[in-house]
C-alpha positions in Angstrom: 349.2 -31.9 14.9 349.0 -34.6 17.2 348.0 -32.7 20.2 345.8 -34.9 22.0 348.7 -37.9 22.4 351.7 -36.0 21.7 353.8 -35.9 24.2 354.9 -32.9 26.1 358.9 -32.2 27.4 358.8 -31.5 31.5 360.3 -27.9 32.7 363.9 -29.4 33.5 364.2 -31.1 29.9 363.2 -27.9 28.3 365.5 -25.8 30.3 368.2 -28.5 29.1 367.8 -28.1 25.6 370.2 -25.8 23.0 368.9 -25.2 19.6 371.0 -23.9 16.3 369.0 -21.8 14.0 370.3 -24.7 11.7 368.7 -27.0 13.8 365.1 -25.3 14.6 364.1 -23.6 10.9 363.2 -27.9 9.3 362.1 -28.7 13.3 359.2 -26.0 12.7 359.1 -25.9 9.0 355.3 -27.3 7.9 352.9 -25.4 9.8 351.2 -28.4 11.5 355.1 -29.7 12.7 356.1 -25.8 14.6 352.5 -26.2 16.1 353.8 -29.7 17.7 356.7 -28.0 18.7 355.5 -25.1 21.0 352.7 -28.0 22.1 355.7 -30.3 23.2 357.1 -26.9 24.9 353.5 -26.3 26.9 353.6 -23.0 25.1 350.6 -24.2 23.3 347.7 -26.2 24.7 348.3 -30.0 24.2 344.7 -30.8 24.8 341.8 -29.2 25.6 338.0 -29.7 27.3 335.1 -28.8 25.3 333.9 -25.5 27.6 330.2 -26.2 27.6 329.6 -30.2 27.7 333.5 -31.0 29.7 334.2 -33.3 26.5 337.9 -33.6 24.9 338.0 -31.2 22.3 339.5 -32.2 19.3 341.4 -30.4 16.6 339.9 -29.7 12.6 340.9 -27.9 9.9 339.5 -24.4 8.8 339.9 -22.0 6.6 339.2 -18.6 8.6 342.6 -18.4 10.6 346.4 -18.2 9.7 346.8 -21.3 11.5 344.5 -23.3 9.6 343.4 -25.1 12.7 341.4 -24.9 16.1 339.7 -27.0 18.9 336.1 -28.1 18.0 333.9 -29.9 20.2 331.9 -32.8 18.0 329.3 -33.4 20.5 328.0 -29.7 21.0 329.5 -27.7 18.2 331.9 -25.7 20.6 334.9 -23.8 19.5 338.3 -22.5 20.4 341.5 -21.0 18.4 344.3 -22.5 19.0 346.2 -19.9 20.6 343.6 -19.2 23.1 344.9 -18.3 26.9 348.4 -18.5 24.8 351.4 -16.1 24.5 350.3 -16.0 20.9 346.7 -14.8 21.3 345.7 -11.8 19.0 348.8 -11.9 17.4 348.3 -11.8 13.0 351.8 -13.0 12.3 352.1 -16.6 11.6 353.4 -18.9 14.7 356.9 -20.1 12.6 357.0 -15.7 12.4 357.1 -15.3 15.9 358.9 -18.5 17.4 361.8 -17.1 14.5 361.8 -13.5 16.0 361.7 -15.8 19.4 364.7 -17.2 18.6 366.5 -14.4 17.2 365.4 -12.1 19.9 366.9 -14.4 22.2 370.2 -14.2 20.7 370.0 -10.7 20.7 369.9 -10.4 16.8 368.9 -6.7 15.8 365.7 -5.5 15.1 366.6 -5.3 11.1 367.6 -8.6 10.7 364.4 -9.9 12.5 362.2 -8.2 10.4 364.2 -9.2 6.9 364.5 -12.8 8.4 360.5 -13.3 9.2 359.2 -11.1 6.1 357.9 -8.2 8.3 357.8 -4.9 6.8 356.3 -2.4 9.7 359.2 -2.0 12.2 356.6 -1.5 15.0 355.4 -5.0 14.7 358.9 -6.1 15.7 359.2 -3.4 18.6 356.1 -4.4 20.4 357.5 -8.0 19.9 360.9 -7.4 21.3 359.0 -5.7 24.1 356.4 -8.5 24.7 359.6 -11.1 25.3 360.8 -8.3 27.8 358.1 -8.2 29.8 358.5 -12.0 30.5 362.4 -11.2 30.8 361.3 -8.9 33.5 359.0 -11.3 34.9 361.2 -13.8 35.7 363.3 -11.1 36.9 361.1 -10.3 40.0 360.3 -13.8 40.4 363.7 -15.0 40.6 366.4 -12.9 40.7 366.6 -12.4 44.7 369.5 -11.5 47.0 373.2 -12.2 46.2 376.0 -13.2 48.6 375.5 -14.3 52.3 377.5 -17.5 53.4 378.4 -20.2 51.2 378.8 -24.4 52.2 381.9 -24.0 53.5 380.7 -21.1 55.6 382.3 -18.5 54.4 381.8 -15.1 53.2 380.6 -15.1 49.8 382.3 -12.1 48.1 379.9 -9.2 46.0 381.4 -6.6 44.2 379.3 -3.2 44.0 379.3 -0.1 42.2 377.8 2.8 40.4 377.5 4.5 36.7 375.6 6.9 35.0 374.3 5.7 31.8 374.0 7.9 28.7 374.8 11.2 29.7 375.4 13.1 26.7 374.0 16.0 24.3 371.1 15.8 22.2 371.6 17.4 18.4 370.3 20.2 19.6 372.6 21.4 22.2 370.0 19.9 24.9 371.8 17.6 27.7 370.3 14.4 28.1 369.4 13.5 31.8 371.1 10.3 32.1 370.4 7.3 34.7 372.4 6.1 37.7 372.7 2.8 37.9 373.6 1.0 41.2 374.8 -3.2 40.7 376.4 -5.9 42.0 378.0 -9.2 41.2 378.3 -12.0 43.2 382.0 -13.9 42.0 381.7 -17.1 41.1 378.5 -17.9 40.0 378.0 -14.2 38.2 374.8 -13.5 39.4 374.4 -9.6 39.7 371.5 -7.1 40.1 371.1 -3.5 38.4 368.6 -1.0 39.8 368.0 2.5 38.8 368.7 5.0 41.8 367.6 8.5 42.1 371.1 9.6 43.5 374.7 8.3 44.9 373.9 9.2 48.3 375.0 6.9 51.5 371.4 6.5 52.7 370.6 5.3 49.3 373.3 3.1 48.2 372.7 1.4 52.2 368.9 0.9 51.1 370.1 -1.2 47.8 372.4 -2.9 49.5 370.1 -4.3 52.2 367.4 -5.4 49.9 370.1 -7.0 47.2 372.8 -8.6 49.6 372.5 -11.2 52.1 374.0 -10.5 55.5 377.2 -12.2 55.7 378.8 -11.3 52.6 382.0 -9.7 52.2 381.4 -6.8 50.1 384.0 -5.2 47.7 384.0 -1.3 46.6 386.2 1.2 45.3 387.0 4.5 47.5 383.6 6.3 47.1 382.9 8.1 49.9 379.6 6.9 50.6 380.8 3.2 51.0 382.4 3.9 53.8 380.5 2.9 56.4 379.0 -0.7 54.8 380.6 -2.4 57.8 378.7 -1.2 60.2 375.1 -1.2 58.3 372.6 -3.1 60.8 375.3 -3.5 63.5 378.1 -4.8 61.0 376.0 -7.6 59.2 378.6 -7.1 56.2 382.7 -7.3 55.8 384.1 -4.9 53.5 387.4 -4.4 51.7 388.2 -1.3 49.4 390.2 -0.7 46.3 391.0 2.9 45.5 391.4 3.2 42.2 393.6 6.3 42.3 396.3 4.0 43.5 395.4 0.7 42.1 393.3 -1.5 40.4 394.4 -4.9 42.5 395.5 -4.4 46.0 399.0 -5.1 45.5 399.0 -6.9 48.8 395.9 -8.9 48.1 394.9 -9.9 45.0 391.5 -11.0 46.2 390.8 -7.0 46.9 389.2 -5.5 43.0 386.5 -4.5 41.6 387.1 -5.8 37.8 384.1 -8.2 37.4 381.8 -5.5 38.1 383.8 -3.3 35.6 383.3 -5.5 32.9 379.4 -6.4 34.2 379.3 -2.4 33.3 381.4 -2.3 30.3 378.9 -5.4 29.1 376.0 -3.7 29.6 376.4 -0.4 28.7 377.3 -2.0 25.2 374.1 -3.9 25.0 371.8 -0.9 26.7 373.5 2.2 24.3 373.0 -0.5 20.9 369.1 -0.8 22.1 368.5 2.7 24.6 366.3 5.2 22.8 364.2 8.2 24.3 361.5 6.2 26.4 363.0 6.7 29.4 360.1 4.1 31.0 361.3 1.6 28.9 365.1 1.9 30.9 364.1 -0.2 33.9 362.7 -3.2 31.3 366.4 -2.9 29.5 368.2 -2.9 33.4 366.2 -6.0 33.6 367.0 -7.9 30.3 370.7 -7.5 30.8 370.0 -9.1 34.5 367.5 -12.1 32.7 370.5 -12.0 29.6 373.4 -12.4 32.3 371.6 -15.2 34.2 371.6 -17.3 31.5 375.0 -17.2 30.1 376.3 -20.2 29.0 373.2 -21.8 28.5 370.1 -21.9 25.7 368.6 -18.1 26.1 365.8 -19.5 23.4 365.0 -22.4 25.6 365.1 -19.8 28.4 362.7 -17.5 26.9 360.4 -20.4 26.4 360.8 -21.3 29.9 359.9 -17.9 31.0 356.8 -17.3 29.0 355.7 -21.0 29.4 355.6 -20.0 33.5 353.3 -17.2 32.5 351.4 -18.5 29.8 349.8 -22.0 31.4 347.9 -23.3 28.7 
């Protein structure tokens, strides 16, 4: 591992990048080759300072670590593991284990295939892992998501449509009913971005609140008839436009075809699929999955695992 001159890809050519399982597995194959890969990807440290004398630090082989490797200081006798300060610290699984369940996770493979693909046995070791890229889903999330809408370059309205869904309302075995979650989104035409935030109820005075913090004044906001959307017009002395499709009637205003709410339909009908394959009982965990479809959805039609490397690279500054 040629850490100390190798040298290492800047954020926008990262971001850039699309990798094939076909492609990575001989990229990271020899232990000392996926160790210059997550170096090149600043998700390793490329070089490192001797922490009691300021000298370069350089790398050696041992024998008491998975890794087979870490810094070592020649002039004082200092030392370091490699993964120190890294997304990787503390972690017992090999670094090819977790940049393959990386990778997999990021193309939302299931759980089972991860664990059969990277030799893991305990399923938990795989759920805290799904959960750690998560976190840096939700990270990004909070970080960059921000407000929909407002006026584009041409000055105009840019259109958001909005709605609301309960999520997994149903019986237990038992006979017990399961609580559910509303959901409250919106999707911004065009460019797809969207939000998804759990609400406690459907009420006007809530729905107004969302709306506020996730739309920019000046959009043109589409709905369907519910009764509580009635007055988004005059929110803030009219800082929105609003159209409304009642669905009773029709789907598409027959007199104009600009007036539906079918890309936040299918923004529904997309992520209940991907929350009911992955929803289980936690219901603390729910607001992590409302934010992986968000962090899943803003990167569609681009690399998710060079994404996820961007996203934990911004944590993890090594």
């Amino acid at each position: 591992m040629k850490c100390v001159t190798r040298c290492v890809a800047v954020a926008q050519a990262i971001s850039m990048e699309t990798w094939t399982l076909r492609q990575l597995l001989p990229r990271i194959d020899r232990q000392e080759d996926c160790m210059d890969f997550l170096a090149e990807r600043r998700l390793l440290a490329n070089a490192v300072v001797c922490g009691v004398c300021g000298q370069p630090a350089s790398l050696i082989n041992t024998g008491d670590h998975a890794d087979g490797k870490r810094w070592s200081c020649r002039g004082c006798g200092w030392r370091q593991s490699l993964r120190y300060g890294s997304f990787f610290a503390g972690s017992h699984l090999t670094l090819w284990q977790i940049t393959v369940c990386m990778y997999m996770w990021a193309h939302d493979e299931p759980q089972d295939r991860i664990m059969h693909e990277i030799g893991v046995t305990r399923r938990a070791t795989i759920i805290d892992w799904c959960n750690f890229f998560r976190d840096e889903c939700e990270n990004w999330v909070e970080v960059n998501s921000g407000e929909i809408g407002g006026i584009d370059d041409n000055g105009d309205a840019v259109v958001v449509e909005i709605d609301e869904t309960k999520y997994f309302h149903r019986k237990y075995h038992r006979g017990q009913w399961r609580e559910g979650h509303w959901v409250f989104g919106g999707i911004e035409r065009g460019s797809g971005r969207c939000f998804l935030v759990e609400v406690a109820d459907r009420t006007a005075a809530t729905l107004e609140r969302e709306i506020v913090r996730h739309i920019l004044p000046g959009t043109h906001i589409v709905t369907d008839g519910w009764a509580p959307y009635a007055r988004i017009d005059r929110i803030r002395g009219g800082i929105y436009t609003h159209d409304v499709i009642v669905h009773q009637q029709n789907f598409v205003d027959p007199g104009d075809e600009d007036v539906h709410t079918q890309n936040v339909e299918n923004m529904w009908m997309r992520a209940k699929r991907k929350l009911r394959r992955q929803f289980g009982t936690s219901r603390e965990l729910f607001p992590s999955y409302l934010h992986e479809f968000v962090w899943r959805n803003s990167f569609r039609g681009r690399d998710p695992f060079s994404g996820i490397i961007m996203c934990i690279g911004h944590s993890y500054v090594v």
